[in-house]
C-alpha positions as CSV (number, residue, x, y, z in Angstrom):
1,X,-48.1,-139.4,24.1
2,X,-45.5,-140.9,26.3
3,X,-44.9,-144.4,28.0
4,X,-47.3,-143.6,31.1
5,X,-44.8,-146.0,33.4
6,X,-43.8,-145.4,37.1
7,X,-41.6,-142.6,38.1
8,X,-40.3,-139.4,36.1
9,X,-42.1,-140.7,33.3
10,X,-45.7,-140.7,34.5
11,X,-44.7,-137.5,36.4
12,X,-44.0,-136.0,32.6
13,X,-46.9,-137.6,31.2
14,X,-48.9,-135.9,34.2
15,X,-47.6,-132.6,33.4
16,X,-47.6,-132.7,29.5
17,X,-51.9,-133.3,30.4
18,X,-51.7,-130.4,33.0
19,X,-50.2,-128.1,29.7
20,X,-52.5,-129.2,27.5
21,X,-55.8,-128.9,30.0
22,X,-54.4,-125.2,30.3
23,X,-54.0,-124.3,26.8
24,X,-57.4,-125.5,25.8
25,X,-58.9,-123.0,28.6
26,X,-56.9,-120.5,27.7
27,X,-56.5,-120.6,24.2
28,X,-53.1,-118.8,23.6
29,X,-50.2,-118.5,26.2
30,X,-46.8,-118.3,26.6
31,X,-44.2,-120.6,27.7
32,X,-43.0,-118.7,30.9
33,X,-46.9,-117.7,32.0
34,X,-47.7,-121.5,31.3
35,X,-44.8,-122.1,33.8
36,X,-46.6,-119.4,36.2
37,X,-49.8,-121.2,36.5
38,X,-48.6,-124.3,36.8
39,X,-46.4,-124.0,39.3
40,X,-43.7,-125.7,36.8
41,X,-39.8,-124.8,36.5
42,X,-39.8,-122.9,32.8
43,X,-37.0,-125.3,31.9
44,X,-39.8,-127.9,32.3
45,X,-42.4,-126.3,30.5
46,X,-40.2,-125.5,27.6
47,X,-39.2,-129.5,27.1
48,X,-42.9,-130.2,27.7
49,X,-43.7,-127.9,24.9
50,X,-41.3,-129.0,22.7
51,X,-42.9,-132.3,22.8
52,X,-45.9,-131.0,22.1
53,X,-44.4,-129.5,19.4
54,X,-43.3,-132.6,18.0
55,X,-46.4,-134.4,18.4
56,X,-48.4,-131.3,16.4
57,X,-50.2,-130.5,19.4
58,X,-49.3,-127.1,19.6
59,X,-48.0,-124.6,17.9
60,X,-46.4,-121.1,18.1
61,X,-47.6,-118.1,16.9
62,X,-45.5,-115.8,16.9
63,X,-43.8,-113.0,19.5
64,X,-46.3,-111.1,22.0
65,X,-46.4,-107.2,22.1
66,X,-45.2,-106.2,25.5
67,X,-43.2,-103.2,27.0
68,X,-41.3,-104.9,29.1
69,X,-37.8,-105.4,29.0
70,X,-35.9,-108.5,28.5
71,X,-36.4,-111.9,26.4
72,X,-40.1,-111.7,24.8
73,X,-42.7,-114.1,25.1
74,X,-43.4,-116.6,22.1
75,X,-47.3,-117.2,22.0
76,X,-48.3,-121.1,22.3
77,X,-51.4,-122.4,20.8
78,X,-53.2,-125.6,20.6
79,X,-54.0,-127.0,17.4
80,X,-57.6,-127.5,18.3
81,X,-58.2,-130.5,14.9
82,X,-55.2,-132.3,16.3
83,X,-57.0,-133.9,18.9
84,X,-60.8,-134.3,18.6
85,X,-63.5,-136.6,20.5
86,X,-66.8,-137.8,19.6
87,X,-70.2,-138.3,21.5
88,X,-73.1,-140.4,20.8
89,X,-76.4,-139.5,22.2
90,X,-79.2,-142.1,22.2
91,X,-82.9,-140.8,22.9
92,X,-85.9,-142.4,22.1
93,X,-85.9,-143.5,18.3
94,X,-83.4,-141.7,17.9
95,X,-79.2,-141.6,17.3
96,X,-77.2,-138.1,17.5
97,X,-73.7,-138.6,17.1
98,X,-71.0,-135.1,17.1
99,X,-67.6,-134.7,16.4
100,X,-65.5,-131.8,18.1
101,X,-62.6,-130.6,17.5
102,X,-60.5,-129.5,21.1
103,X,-61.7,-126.3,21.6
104,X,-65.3,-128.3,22.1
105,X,-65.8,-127.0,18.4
106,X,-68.3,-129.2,16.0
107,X,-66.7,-130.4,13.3
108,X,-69.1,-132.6,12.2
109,X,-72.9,-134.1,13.3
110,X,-75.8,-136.2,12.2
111,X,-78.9,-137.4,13.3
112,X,-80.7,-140.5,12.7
113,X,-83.7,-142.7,12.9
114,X,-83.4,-145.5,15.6
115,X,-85.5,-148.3,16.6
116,X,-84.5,-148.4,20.8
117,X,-87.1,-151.2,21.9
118,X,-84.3,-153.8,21.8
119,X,-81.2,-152.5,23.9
120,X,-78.9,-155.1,23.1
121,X,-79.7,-154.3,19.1
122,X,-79.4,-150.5,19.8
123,X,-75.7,-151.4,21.4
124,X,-74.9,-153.3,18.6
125,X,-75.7,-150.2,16.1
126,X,-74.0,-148.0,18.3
127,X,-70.6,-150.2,18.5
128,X,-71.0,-149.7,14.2
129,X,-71.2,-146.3,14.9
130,X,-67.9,-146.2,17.2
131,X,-66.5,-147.8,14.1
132,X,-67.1,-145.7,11.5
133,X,-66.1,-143.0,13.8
134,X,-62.5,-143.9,14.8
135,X,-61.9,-145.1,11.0
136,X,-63.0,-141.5,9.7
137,X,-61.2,-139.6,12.3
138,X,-58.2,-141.8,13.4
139,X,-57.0,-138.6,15.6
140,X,-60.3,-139.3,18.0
141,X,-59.1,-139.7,21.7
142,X,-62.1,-140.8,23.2
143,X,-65.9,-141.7,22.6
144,X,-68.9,-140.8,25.2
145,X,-71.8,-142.7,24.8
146,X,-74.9,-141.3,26.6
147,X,-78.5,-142.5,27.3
148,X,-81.4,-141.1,29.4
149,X,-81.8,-142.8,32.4
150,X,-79.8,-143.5,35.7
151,X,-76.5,-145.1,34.4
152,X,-73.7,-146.0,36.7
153,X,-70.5,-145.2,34.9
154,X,-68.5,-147.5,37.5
155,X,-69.7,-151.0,36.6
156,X,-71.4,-149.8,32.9
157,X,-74.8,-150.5,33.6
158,X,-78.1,-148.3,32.7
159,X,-80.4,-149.6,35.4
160,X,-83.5,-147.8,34.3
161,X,-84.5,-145.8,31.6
162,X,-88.5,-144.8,31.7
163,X,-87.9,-143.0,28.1
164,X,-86.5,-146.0,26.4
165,X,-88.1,-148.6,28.2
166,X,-85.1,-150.0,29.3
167,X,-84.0,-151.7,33.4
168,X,-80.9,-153.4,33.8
169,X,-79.1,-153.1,30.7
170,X,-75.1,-154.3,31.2
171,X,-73.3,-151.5,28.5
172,X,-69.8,-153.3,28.9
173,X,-70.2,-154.8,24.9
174,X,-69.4,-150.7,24.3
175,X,-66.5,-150.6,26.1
176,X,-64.7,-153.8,24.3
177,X,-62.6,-153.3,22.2
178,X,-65.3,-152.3,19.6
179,X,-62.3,-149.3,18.9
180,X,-59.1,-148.6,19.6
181,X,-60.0,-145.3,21.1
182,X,-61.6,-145.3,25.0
183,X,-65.1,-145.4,25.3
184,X,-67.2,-144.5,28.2
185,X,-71.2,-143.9,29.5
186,X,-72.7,-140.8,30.3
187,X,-76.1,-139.8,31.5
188,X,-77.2,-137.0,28.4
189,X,-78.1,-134.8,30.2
190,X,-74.9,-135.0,33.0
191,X,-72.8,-135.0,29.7
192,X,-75.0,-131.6,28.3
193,X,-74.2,-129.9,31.6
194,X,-70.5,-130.4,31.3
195,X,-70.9,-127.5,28.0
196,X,-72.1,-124.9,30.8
197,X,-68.3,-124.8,32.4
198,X,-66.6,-123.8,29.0
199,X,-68.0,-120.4,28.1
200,X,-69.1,-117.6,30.7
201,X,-72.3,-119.1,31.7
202,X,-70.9,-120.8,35.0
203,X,-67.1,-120.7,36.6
204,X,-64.9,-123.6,37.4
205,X,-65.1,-122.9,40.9
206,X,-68.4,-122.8,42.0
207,X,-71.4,-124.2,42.6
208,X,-73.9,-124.7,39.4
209,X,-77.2,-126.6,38.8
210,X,-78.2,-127.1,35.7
211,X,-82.1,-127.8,34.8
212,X,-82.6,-129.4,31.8
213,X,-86.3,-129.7,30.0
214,X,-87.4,-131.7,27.0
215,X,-88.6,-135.1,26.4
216,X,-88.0,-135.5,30.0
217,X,-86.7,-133.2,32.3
218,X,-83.6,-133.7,34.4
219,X,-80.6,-131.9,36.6
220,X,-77.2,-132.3,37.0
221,X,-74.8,-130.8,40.0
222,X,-71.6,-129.3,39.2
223,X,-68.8,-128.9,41.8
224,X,-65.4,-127.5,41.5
225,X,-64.4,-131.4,41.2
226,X,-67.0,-131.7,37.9
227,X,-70.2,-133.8,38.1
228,X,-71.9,-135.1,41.4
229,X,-73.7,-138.2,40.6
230,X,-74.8,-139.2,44.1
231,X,-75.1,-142.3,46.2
232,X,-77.2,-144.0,43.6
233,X,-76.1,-142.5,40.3
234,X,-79.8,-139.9,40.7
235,X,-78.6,-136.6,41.8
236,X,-80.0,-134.1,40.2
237,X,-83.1,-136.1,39.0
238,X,-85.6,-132.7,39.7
239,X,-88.2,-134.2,36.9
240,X,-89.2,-136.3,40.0
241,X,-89.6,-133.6,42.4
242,X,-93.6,-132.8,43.6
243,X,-95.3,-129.5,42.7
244,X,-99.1,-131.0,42.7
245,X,-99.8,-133.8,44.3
246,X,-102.8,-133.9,42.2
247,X,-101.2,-133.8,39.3
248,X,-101.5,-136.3,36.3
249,X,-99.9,-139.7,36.8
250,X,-95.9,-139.8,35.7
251,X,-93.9,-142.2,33.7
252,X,-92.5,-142.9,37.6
253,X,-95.3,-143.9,38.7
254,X,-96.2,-141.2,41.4
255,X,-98.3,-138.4,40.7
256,X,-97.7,-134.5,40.2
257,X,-94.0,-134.6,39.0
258,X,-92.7,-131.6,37.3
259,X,-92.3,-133.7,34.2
260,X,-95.4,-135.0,34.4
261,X,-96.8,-131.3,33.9
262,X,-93.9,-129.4,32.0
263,X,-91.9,-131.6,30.0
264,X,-92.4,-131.1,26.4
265,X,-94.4,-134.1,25.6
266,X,-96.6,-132.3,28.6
267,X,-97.0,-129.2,27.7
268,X,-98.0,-130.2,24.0
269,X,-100.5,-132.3,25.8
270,X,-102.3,-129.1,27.4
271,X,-102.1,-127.2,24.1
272,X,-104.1,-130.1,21.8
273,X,-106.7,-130.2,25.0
274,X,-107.1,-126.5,25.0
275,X,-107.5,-126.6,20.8
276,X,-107.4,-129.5,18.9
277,X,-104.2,-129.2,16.6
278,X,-102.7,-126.7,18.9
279,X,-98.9,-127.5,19.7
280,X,-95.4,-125.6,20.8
281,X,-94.6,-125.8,17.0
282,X,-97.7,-124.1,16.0
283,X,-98.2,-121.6,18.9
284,X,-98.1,-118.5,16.8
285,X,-101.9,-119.7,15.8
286,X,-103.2,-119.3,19.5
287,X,-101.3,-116.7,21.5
288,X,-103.6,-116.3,24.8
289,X,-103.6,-120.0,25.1
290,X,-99.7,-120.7,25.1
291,X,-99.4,-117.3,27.1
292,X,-101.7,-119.2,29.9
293,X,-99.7,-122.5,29.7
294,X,-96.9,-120.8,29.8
295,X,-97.4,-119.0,33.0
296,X,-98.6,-122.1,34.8
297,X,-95.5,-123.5,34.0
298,X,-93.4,-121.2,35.3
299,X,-95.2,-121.4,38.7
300,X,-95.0,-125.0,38.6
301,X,-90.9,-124.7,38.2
302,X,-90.1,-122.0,40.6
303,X,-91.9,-124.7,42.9
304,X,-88.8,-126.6,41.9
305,X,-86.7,-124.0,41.8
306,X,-87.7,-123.3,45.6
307,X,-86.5,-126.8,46.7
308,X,-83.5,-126.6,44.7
309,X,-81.9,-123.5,46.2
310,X,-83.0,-124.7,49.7
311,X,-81.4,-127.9,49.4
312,X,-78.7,-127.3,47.3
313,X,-77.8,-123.9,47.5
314,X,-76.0,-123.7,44.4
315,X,-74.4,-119.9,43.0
316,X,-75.8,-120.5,39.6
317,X,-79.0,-121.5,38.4
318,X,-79.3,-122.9,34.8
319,X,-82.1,-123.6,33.4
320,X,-82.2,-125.2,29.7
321,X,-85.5,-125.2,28.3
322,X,-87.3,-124.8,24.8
323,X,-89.8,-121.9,26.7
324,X,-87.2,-119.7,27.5
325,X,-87.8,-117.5,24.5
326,X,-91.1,-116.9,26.4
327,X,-91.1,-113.9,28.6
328,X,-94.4,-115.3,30.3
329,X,-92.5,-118.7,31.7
330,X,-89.6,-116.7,32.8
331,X,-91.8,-114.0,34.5
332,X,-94.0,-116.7,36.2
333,X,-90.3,-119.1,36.9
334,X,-89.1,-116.1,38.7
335,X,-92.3,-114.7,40.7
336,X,-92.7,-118.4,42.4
337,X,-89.2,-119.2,43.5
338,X,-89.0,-115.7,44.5
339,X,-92.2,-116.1,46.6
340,X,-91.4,-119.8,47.9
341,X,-88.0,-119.1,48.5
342,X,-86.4,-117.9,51.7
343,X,-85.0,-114.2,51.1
344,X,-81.5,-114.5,51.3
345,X,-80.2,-117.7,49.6
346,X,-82.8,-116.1,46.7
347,X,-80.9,-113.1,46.4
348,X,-77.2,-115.1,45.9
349,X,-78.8,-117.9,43.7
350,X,-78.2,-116.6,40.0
351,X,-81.1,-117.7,37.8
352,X,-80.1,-117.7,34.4
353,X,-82.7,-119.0,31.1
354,X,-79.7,-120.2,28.5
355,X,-80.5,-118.2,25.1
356,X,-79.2,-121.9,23.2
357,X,-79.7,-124.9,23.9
358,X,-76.6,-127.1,25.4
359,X,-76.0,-130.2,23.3
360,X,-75.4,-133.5,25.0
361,X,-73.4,-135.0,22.1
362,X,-71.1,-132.3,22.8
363,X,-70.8,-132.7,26.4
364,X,-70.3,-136.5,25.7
365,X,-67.2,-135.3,23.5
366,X,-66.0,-132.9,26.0
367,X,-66.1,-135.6,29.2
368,X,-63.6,-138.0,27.1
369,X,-61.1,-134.5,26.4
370,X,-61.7,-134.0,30.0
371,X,-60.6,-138.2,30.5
372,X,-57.7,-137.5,28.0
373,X,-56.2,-134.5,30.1
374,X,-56.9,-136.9,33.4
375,X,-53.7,-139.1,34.5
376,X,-53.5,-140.2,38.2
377,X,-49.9,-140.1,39.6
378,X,-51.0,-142.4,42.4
């Protein structure tokens, strides 16, 4: 792209992004309605797209069909392989690594086995990984690393992460110079809720919570200005919230968490007590005992539910779970946070049980696009 300096050239460089950041949400467009949206003369959005042109960031696809009289529109495209990012996700022995393409497509992904008891081993591995990457796909424009646990992007630091062990782990090492494309850290499932904004499961403009369950179980708030991370890097962090006090002991040390009763590690745990052998993989064998766990579970997180919409008050609701295919844990989700709830934010909150699962590894990919289309004219 062009010399980001002071002056009409960062102004350029600013607006080339703003073009870009349009045609990937739109897909296809045209020179004047670019110039429309934007608020941009079309004199400047045709040099603008020239450049792109150039660069083999766009191209055009031929003359729309309209009635109208006068000069017709030329359709504008992005060339969604011509820029791609990557994400890495690390879980608990384990290493997920995507490539996307710019429309947040996968181009490519793989999964391996990781030992994660030693972070600064697991950092090495993963600066390999960054690597092989950027060497394979030179056109990469940015990496996202993500872990689970509270990391605070600012200063690069996962200060504690109950799945891997981990407290006070520096993540700078990541971020120097182990490529020549950017790197940054991401919470996974911050990064997975980013994927919720680019299809028609939440708009850009409102308010959206998204509820993730597996492993462990956490949130993330989105706001017209993206993700809210909070005073201390934890909003969002609803697998700590109370919905029996009498509950079993959590990884947090408190007792009763949600994910202490409903994350999957949980609810396998209830199944093998109910019937030795008995687990979410297998459930087929013993249909009146999942259907019972099930609906417990659903109570248990419309509790949750309840103090979400009360304290947050968010439009959408999403809720990303492996028991959505259920209709016993939606039926019982519902019933609760209905019944705990006060009427009327109830009846504007929009509940919504995603049919697939959102991938962190994407999301990671998606938040360095979203750093690509980002310059700062100040």
């Amino acid at each position: 792209m062009k010399d980001s300096g002071k002056g009409p050239a960062l102004l350029r460089h600013y607006n080339e992004k703003r073009v870009l950041a349009y045609l990937r949400q739109q897909k296809i467009s045209s020179r004047l309605d670019i110039s429309r949206a934007l608020a941009l003369s079309k004199n400047t959005i045709s040099l603008i797209v020239d450049d792109l042109l150039a660069l083999g960031y766009v191209e055009e696809q031929g003359v729309a069909q309209t009635s109208s009289i006068g000069r017709p529109k030329i359709h504008v495209a992005l060339k969604p392989s011509a820029i791609k990012a990557a994400g890495i996700m690390i879980e608990r022995h384990r290493l997920h690594w995507m490539v996307c393409d710019y429309f947040s497509d996968i181009i490519a992904s793989q999964t391996h086995s990781l030992d994660t008891s030693d972070p600064q081993q697991v950092l090495v591995t993963i600066a390999s990984y960054c690597q092989q990457l950027q060497q394979e796909y030179p056109e990469l424009v940015g990496i996202g690393v993500g872990f689970p646990g509270i990391v605070e992007q600012q200063a690069d630091i996962l200060h504690v992460s109950s799945h891997l062990g981990w407290g006070e782990v520096s993540l700078q090492p990541l971020l120097s110079g182990s490529t020549s494309a950017p790197v940054a850290v991401w919470n996974n499932v911050k990064a997975a809720a980013l994927i919720a904004r680019q299809g028609e499961i939440s708009s850009e403009d409102e308010i959206c919570f998204y509820l993730r369950i597996g492993e462990g179980i956490g949130g993330a708030l989105l706001t017209e200005h993206g993700v809210y991370s909070g005073g201390s890097w934890t909003a969002g962090e609803v697998g700590h919230l109370s919905v029996f006090p009498d509950g079993p002991l959590c990884s947090c040390g408190q007792h009763g968490c949600l994910e202490s009763l409903i994350s999957f590690s949980a609810i396998n745990r209830q199944l093998e007590q109910q019937q030795p052998g008995l687990s979410w993989d297998n459930r087929q064998s013993a249909p009146e005992i999942v259907n019972q766990v099930m609906a417990q579970a659903g109570e248990l997180l419309g509790k949750a539910l309840s103090q979400i919409i009360h304290l947050v008050n968010p439009k959408t609701l999403l809720i990303d779970c492996p028991y959505n295919e259920h209709p016993l844990f939606i039926e019982h989700t519902l019933a609760a946070a209905k019944k705990l709830t006060l009427t009327f934010p109830f009846s504007r909150t929009h509940i919504t049980f995603v049919s697939e699962r959102l991938n962190p590894a994407q999301g990671l990919a998606l938040a360095m696009i979203q750093r690509f289309e980002q310059v700062s004219l100040a």
